[in-house]
BABAKOL-713568 format. One record per atom (N, C-alpha, C): x, y, z; residue in one letter. Coordinates in steps of 0.2 Angstrom, whole numbers, plus 5000, padded with zeros to 4 digits. Atoms other than C-alpha are relative to their C-alpha. Layout:
// residues N
XYZA/...
// end
This chain:
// residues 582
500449945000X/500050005000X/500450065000X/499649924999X/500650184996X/500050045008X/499949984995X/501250255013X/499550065001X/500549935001X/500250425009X/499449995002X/500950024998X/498450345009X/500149995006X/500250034995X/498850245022X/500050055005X/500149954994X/499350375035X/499650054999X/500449974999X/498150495027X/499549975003X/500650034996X/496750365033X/500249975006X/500150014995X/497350315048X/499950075004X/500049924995X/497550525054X/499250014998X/500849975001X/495650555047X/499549975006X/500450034996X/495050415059X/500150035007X/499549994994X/496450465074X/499450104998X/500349925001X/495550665068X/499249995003X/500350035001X/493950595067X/499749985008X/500250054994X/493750495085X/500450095004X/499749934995X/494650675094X/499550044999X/500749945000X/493050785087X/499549955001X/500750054998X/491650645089X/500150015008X/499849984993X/492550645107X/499850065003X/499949934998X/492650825110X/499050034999X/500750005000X/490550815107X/499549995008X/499950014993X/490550705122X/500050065006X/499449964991X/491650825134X/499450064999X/500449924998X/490450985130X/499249985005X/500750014994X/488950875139X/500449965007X/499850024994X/490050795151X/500350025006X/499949964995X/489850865168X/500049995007X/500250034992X/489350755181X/500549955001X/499850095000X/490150605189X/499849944998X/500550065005X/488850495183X/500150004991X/500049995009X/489150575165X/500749994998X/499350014998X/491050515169X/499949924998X/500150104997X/490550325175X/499449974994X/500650035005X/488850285164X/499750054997X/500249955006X/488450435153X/499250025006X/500550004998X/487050455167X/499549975000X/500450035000X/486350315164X/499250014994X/500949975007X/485150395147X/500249954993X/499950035007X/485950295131X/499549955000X/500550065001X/484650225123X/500249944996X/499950085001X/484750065117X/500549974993X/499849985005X/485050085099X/500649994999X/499549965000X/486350205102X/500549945003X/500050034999X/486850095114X/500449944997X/499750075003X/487149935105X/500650044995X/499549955007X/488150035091X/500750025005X/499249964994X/489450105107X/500249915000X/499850064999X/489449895112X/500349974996X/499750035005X/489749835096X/500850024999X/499249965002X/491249965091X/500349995006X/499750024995X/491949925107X/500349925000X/499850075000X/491849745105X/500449964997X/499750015009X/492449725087X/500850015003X/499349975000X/494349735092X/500649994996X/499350035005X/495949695082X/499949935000X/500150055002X/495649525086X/499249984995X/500550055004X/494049515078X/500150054992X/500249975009X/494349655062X/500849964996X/499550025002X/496349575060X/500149925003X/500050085000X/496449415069X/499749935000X/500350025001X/495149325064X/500249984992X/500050005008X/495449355045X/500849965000X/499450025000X/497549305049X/499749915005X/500350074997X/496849135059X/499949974993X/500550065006X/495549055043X/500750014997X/499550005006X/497149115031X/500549945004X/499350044997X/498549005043X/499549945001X/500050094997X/497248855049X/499549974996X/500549985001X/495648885039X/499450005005X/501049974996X/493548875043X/500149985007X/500150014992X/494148785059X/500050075006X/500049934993X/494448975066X/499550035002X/500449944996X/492849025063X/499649995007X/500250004993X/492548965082X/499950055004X/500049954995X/493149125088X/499450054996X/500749964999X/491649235081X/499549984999X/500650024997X/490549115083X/499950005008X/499950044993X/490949085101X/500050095002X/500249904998X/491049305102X/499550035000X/500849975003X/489349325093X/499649955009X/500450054995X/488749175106X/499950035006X/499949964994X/489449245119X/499350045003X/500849954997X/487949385121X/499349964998X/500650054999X/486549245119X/500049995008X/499850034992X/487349195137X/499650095004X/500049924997X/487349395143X/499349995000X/500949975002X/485549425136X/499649965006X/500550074995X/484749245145X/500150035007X/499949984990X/485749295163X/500250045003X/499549944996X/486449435166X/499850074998X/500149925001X/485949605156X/499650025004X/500549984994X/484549645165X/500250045007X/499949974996X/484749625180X/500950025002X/499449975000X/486449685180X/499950084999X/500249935000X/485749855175X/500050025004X/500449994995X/484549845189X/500349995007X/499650004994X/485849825200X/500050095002X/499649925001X/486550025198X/500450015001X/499249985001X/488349985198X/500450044998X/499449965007X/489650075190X/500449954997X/499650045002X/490749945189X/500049925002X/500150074997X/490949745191X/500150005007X/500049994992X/491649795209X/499650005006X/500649954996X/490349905213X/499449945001X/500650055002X/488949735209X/500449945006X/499950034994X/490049625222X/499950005006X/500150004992X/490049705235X/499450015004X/501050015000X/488049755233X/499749955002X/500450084999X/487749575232X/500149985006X/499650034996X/488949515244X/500050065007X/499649984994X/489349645258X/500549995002X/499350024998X/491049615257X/500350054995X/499549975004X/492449735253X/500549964997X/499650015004X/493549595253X/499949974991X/500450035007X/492549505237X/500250074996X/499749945001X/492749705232X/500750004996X/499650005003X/494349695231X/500549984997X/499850075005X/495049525222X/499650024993X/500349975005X/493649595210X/500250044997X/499749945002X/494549745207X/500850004996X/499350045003X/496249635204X/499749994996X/500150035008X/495549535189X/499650054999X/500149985005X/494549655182X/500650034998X/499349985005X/496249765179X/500749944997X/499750055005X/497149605175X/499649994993X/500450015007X/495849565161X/500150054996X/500049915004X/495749745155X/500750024998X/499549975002X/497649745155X/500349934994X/500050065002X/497749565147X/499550024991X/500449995004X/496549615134X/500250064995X/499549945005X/497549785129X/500549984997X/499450005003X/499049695124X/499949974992X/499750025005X/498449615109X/499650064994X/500449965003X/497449775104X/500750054997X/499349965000X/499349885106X/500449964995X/499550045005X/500049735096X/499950034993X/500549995009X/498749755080X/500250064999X/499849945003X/499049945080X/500950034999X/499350015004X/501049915079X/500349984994X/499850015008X/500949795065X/499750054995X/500449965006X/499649925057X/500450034999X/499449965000X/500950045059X/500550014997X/499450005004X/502249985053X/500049954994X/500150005008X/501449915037X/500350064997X/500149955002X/500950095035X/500650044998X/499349955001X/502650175037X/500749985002X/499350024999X/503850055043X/500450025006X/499949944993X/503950155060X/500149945003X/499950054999X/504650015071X/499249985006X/500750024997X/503049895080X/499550065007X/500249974994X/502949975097X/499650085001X/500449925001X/502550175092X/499249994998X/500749975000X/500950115087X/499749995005X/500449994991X/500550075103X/499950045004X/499949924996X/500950225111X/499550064995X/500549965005X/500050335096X/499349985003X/500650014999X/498450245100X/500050015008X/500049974992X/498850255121X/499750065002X/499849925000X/499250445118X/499150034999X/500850015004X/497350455108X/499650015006X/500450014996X/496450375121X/500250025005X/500049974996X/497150425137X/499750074998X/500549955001X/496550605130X/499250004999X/500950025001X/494850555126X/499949965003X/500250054994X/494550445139X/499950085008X/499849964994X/495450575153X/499350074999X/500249945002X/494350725144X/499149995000X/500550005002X/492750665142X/499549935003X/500350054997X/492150495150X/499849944996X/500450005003X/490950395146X/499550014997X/500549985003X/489750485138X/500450054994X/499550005008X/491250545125X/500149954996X/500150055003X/491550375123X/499549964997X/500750015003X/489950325120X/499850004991X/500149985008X/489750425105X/500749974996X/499350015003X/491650395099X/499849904998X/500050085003X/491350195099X/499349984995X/500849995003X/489550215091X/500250014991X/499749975006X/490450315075X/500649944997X/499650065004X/491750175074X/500049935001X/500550065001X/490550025074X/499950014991X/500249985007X/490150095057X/500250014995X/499450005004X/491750145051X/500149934999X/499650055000X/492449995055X/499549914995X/500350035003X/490949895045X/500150034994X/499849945008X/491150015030X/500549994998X/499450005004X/492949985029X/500049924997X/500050055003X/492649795027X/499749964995X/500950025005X/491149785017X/500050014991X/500049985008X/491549895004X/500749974995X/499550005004X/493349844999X/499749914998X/500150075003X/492649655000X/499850004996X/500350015008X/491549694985X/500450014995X/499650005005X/492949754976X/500549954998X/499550045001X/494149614983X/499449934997X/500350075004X/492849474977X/499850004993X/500149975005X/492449564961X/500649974995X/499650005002X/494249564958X/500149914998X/499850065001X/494449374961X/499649984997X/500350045005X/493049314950X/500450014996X/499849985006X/493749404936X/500949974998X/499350035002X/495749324940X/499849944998X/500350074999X/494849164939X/500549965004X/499850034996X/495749104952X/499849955003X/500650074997X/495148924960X/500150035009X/500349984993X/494448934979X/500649945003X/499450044994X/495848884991X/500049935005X/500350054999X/496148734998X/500650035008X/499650014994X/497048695016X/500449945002X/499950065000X/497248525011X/500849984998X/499150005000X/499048555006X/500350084999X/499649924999X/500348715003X/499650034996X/500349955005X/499648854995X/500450044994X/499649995007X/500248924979X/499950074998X/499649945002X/501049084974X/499450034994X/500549955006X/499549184961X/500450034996X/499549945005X/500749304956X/500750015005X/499350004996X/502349344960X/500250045004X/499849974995X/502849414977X/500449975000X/499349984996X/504049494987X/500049995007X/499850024991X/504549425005X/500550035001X/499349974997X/505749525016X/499949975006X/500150044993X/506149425031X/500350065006X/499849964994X/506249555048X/500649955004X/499650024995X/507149425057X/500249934996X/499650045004X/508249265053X/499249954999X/500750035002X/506749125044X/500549924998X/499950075003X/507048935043X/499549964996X/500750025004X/505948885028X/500349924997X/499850064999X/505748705025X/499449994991X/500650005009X/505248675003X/500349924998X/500250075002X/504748514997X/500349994993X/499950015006X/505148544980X/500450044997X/499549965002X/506348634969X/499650064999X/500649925000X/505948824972X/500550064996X/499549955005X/506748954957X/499850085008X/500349934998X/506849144966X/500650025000X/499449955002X/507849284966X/499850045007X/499750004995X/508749344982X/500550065000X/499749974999X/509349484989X/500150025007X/500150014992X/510049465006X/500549955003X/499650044997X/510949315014X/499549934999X/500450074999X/510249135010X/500449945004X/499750064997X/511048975019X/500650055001X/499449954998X/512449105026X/500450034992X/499649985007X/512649155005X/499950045000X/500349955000X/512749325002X/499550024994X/500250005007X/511649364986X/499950094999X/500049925000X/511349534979X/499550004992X/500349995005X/509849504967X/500149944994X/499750055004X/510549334961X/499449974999X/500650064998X/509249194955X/500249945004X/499750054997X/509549034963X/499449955000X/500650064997X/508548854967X/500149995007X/499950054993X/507948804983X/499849945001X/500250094998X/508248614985X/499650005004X/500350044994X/507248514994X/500250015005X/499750014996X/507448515011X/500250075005X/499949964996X/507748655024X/500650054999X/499749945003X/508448835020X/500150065006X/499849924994X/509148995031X/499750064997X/500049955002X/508449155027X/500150065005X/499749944996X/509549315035X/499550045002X/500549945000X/508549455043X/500450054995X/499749935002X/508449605032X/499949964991X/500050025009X/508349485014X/499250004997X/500649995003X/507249495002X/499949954994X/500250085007X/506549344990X/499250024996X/500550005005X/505649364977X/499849914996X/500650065003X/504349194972X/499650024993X/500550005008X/503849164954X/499149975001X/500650064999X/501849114952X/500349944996X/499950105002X/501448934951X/500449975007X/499450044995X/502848904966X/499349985003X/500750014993X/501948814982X/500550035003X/499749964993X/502548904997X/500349985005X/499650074995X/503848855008X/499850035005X/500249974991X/503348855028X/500749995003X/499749994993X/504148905042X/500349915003X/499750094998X/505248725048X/499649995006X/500350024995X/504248705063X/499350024998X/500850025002X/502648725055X/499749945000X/500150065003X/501748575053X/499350014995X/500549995007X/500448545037X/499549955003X/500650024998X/498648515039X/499549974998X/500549985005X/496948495032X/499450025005X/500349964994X/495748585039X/499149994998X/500850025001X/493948525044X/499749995005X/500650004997X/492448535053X/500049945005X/500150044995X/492348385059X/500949965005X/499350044997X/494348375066X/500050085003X/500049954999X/494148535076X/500650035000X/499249984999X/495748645077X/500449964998X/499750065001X/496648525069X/500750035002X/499550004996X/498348465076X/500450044999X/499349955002X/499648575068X/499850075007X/499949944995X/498848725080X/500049995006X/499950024992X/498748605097X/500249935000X/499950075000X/499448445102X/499349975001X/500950004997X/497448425109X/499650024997X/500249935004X/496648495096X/499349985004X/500650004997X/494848425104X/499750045007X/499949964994X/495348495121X/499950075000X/499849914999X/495948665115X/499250014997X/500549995001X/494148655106X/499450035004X/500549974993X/493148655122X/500350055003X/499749964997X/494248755129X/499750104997X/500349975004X/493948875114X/499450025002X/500749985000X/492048875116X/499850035007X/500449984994X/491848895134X/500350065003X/499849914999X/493049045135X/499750034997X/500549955003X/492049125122X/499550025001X/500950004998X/490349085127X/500050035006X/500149984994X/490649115145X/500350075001X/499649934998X/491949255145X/499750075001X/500349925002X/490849395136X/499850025007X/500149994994X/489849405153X/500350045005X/499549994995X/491249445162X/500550055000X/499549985004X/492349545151X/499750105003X/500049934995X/492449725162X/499550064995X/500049935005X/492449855146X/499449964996X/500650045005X/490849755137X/499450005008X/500649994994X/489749745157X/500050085001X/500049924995X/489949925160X/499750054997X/500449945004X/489049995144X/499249985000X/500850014998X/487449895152X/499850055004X/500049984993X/487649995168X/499750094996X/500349955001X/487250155155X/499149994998X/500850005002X/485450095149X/499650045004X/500149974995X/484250185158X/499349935004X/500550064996X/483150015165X/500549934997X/499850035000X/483449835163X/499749974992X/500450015008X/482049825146X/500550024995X/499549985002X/483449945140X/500649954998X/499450044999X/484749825143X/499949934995X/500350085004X/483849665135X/499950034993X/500149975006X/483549765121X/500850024995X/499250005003X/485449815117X/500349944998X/499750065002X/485949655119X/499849964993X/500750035006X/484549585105X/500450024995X/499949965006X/485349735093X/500749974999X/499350015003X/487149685095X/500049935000X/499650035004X/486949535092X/499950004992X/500149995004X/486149575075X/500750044996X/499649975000X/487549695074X/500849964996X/499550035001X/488949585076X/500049934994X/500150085006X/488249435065X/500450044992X/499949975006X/488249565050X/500950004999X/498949984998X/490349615056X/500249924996X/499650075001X/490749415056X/499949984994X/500149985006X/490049395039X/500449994995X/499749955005X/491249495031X/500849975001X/499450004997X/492849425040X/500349934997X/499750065005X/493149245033X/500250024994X/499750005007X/493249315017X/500650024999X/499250005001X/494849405019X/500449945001X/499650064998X/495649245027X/499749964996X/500050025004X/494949155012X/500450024992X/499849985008X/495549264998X/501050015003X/499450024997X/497149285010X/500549955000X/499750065000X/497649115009X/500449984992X/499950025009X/497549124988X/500750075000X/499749935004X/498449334987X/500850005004X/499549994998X/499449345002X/500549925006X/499850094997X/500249155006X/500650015005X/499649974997X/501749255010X/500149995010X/499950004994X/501249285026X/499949985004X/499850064994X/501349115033X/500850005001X/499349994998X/503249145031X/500250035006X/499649964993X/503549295042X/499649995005X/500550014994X/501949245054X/499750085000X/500549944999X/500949425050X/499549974998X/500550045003X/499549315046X/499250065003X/500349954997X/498649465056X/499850064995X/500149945003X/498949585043X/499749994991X/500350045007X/498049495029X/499450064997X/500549935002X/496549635030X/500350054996X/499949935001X/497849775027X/500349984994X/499350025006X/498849685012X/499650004994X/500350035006X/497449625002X/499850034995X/500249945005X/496749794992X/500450014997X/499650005004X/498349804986X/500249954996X/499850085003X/498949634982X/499549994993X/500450005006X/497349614970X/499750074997X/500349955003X/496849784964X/500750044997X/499549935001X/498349894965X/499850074998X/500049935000X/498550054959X/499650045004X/500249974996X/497550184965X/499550005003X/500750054995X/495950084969X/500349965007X/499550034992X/497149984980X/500250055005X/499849964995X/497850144988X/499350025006X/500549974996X/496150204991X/499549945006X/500450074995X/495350034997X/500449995007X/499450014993X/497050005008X/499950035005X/500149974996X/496850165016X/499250005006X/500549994995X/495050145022X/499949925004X/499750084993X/495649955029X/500450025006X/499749974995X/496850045038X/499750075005X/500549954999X/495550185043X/499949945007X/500450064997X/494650035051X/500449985006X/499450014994X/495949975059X/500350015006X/499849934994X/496450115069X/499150015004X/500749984995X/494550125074X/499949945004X/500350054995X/494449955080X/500649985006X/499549994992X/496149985092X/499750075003X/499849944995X/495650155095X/499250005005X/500650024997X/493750085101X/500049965005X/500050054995X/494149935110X/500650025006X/499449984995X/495750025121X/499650065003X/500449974995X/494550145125X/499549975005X/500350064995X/493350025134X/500249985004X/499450024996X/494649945141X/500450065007X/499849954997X/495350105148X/499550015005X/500649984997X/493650155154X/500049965005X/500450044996X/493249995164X/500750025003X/499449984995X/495150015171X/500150035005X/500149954994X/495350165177X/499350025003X/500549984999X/493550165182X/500149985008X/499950054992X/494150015197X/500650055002X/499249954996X/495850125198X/499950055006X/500349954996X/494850285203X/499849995006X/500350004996X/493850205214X/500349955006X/499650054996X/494850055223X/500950015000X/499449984999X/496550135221X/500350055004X/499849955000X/496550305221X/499650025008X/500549994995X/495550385237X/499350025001X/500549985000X/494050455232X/499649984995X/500449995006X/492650445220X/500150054996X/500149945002X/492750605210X/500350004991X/499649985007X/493250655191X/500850024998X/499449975002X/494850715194X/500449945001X/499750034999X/495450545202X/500049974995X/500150045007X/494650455186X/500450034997X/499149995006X/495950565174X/500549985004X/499450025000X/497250525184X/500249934999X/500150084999X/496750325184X/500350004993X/500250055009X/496750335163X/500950005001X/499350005001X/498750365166X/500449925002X/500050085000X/499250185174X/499449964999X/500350075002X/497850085166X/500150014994X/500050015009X/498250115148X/501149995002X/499050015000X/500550125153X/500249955000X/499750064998X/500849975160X/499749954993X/500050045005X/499949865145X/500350024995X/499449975006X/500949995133X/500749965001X/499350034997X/502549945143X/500049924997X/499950094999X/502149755142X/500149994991X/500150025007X/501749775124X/500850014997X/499350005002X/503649815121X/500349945000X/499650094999X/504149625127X/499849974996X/500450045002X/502649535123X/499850004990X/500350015009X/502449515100X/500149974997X/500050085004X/502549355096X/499249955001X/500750045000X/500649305101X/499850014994X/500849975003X/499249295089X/499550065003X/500649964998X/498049435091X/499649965002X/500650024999X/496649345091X/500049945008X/499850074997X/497549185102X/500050055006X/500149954992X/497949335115X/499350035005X/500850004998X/496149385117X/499749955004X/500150064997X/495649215119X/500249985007X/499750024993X/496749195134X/499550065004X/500349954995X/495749365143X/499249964999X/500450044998X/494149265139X/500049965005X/500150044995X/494749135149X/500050015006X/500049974993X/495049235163X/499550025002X/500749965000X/493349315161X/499549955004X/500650044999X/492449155160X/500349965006X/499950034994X/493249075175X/499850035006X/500349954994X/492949225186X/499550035001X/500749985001X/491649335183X/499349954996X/500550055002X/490549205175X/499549985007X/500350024992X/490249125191X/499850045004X/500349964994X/490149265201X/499450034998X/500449975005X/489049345189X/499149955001X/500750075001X/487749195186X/499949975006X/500250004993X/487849155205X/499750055004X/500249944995X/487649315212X/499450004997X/500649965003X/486049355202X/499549945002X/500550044998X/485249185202X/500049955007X/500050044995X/485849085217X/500150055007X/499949954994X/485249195235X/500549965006X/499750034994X/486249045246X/500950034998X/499349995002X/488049115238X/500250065005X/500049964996X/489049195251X/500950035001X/499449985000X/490649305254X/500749954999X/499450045000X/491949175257X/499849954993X/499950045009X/491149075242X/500150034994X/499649965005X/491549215231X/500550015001X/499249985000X/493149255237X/500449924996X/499650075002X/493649065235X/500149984992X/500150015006X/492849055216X/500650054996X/499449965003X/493849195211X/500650014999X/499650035001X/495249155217X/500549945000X/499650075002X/495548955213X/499650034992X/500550005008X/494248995196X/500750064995X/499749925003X/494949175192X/500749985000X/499349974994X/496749175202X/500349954990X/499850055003X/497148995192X/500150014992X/499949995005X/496749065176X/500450034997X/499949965002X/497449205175X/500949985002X/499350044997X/499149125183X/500249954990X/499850005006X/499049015166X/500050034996X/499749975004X/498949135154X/500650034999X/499549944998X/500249235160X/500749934999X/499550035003X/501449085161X/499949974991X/500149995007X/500649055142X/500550034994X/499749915005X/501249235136X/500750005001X/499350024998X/502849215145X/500649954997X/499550065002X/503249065136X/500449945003X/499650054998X/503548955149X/499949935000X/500250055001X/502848805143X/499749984994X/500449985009X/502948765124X/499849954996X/500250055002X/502348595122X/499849965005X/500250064994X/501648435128X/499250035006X/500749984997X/499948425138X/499950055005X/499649944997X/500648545150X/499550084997X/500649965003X/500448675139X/499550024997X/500950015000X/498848625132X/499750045006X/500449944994X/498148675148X/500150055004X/499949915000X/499048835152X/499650034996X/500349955005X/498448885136X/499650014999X/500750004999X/496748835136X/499649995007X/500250054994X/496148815151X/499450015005X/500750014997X/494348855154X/499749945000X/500450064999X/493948675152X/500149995007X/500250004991X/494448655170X/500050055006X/499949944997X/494648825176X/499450045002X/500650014997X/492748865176X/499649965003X/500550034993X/492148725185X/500249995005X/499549974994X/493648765197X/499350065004X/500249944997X/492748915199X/499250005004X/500750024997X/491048875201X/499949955005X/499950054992X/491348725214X/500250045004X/499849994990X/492248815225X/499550055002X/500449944998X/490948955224X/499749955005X/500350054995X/489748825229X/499949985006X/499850034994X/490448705240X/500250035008X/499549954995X/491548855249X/499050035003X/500649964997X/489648945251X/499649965004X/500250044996X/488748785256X/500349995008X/499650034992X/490148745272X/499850105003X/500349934994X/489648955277X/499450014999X/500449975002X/488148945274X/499750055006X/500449954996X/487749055289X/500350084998X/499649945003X/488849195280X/499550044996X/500549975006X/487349235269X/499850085001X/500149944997X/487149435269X/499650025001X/500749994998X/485749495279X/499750054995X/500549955005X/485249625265X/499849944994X/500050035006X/485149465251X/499450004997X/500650005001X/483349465251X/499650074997X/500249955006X/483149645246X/500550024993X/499549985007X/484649645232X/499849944997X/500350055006X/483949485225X/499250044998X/500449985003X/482249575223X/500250044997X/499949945005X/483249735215X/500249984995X/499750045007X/483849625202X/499549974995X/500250035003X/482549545197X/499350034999X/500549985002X/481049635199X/499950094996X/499749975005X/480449765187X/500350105006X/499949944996X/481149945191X/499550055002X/500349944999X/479750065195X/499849975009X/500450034994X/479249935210X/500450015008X/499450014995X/481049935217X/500050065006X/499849954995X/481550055235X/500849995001X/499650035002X/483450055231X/500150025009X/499750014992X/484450025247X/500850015001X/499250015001X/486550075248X/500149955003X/499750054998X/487649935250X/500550025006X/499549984995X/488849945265X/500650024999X/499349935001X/490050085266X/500050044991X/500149985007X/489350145250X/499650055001X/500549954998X/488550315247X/499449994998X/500750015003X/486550335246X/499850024995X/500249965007X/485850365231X/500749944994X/499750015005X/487350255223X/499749944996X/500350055003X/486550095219X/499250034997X/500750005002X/484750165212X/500149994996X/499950005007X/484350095198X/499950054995X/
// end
């Protein structure tokens, strides 16, 4: 893609999201117009804020980099993302409204009586929240440095810089409108180029890709290897070489590459004739990919296991996921609340749609980039690879538009729910001035990380903050609301063997300390036993106190569930009045 478009489309979006913001800030006046907009977004609007929020780099980039590297088996993750809000809508939106929280926190200690439940709540939501910004800071590094070459890390920091202003400046109810506007972008950037990039493929008559074996070269691409590359070719491969091959120097030479495993220098550049098959990375292994062999084994030693593992972080997660619960708390009732959820998920069906297709045409244009592992940035390559010239530029630009609105949506969210706990369980008061100070370490510290951490999957990394989600708030969530016998010690317990345990594997996951064998299987995945962790001890632990039960349960199980005009709201202990009214 030409540089010029591209940074001109990502500064329109970055221009774009600062005045849509600054809409916000001229009504943002109250503390409540900080924390839940007031509690007035109607539903609508509403779902459109939810959506663009939700939509993050793993679902506009790493979704489409997945299907192109394993194929349709990936579409799990936005089935299992769209699912997800079937779970929400059935148990949780409502009365979660009707609580009058501000935050997951605030809803613990309501139910429970307990500061300490409070305060382990306050840990994993900023672990989640901080877990789930890293592969949003990644996505906008590799955008970045397609667009300009800039090295990975500045994008992260560009998008931090963004959002901590519009978050610190305006709230909730800036953001609100800012993620609403780029729900719609970020639909429009994908919609329109796919008409042209499907248009274009009929017309190369190109055949529909397989998974069944390597993929083959269309036209002739350029690979430049960032870092050294041990590619492993089956068959004799002509190309031309400018760089360092098997310790050779070359300087634009042709060459063959036997059979058999090859060295590529960082910094060289190989050019592939069409027709070639494409050689993989030596530690890849080759697949076929299908339905009924779920994740097939090249992406887990376990592929069945990682499978469930898959579905129950997604489905369970959303519930749980801080910056996605905290734009219920804006509806103005619980009808409100059932009603957003309905819309997004229309919303998000439409989004998911759109996303196989890249990672299908991806597999045929840009095969490439199973070499260097950008398998991420298949959205941003493709307007060009098939169209070029100025149709490409322009098509490029508004993918990379897109882009930039679905890191600079989802880091806002994320921020929000953060510093929302920061202000209030960190800092000493409740107040607006504490929240801007909060947005400064809840957005820094995951920028920081993101300078170590850039070897995950986007999308793989996500999954991991699902599974944190769904082992912890899950249970506390769908216990707190429908079981009145749950009681402080049996939250505290669930969330920290359910929650604690998850968030412990992904973290050795991300770290790398364990990179094979069954082992790592269940670091990596590990809601198959990390949620029923969490829910037994809820239980069991609440069963053995069952005299722990908090004497207010009987009127916060009717604020939840009954309708609101009936309610007489009641503060939770050591809470101001007036804070819970729904």
């Amino acid at each position: 893609m030409n540089q010029t478009y591209g940074i001109a489309g990502a500064s329109a979006v970055v221009l774009a999201t600062v005045l849509v913001g600054a809409l916000g800030l001229r009504i943002s006046r109250t503390t409540s117009d900080f924390y839940v907009a007031s509690r007035s977004v109607p539903p609508r609007l509403n779902a459109c804020a939810v959506s663009g929020e939700y939509l993050s780099a793993a679902s506009f980039l790493g979704v489409a980099g997945l299907v192109l590297a394993q194929g349709v088996d990936m579409l799990w993750f936005p089935i299992g993302y769209t699912a997800g809000f079937l779970v929400l809508l059935a148990f949780v939106a409502a009365p979660l409204r009707r609580s009058g929280a501000y935050t997951l926190p605030d809803f613990a200690e309501a139910r429970l009586e307990s500061r300490a439940v409070r305060r382990i709540a306050s840990v994993l939501v900023v672990g989640i929240g901080w877990l789930y910004l890293l592969p949003q800071l990644r996505g906008a590094g590799l955008t970045l440095r397609l667009l300009t070459g800039a090295p990975g890390w500045l994008g992260g920091l560009l998008v931090a810089a963004v959002v901590t202003g519009a978050v610190a400046a305006g709230g909730m109810r800036s953001i609100t409108f800012v993620q609403a506007f780029q729900y719609w972008l970020k639909l429009t950037a994908l919609l329109v180029p796919a008409v042209f990039l499907l248009l274009a493929w009929r017309a190369d008559h190109a055949p529909a890709p397989s998974w069944d074996e390597r993929p083959v070269f269309q036209r002739s691409t350029v690979m430049r290897a960032d870092r050294p590359l041990t590619l492993s070719v089956r068959e004799p491969l002509p190309v031309t070489a400018t760089g360092t091959v098997d310790g050779r120097p070359l300087a634009g030479d042709a060459l063959t590459l036997a059979e058999g495993t090859h060295r590529i220098g960082a910094g060289t550049t190989v050019r592939f004739p069409p027709g070639a098959r494409v050689p993989l990375p030596a530690d890849a292994e080759e697949h076929a990919s299908s339905w009924a062999r779920p994740l097939s084994a090249s992406r887990e030693q376990h592929s069945l296991y990682a499978t469930y593992g898959l579905i129950l972080a997604t489905f369970l997660g959303t519930m749980g996921l801080p910056h996605v619960v905290v734009r219920f708390y804006t509806n103005p009732d619980g009808r409100a609340a059932r009603r957003t959820t309905v819309s997004v998920l229309g919303l998000l069906g439409v989004f998911y749609l759109l996303v196989p297709v890249y990672g299908v045409l991806g597999r045929l244009y840009a095969p490439d980039l199973l070499l260097t592992g950008d398998t991420d940035a298949a959205v941003l390559v493709l307007p060009q690879r098939l169209l070029g010239g100025t149709a490409g530029n322009l098509l490029g630009a508004l993918v990379a538009g897109g882009a930039f609105a679905a890191f600079l949506s989802t880091v806002s969210g994320l921020t929000m729910s953060v510093a929302g706990v920061l202000a209030q369980d960190v800092l000493p008061t409740l107040g607006i001035r504490h929240f801007r100070l909060a947005t400064l370490p809840a957005i820094a510290v995951p920028t920081a990380a993101n300078t170590v951490v850039s070897d995950l999957p986007v999308a793989d990394a996500v999954g991991l903050a699902f599974a944190v989600s769904a082992s912890s708030f899950c249970p506390l969530l769908v216990l707190g609301i429908w079981w009145r016998r749950l009681t402080p010690p049996g939250a505290i317990a669930g969330l920290l063997l359910g929650g604690g345990s998850a968030l412990t594997a992904v973290t050795v996951t991300i770290a790398g300390g364990v990179r094979s064998g069954w082992l790592h299987t269940l670091l990596a995945w590990p809601a198959v036993w990390s949620v029923p962790v969490g829910f037994t001890a809820m239980v069991l632990t609440s069963l053995a106190t069952r005299r722990r039960v908090p004497p207010g349960t009987g009127v916060t199980m009717a604020r939840l569930h009954l309708p609101e005009p009936t309610l007489t709201a009641r503060p939770g202990p050591g809470r101001p009045a007036g804070r819970l009214h729904p």
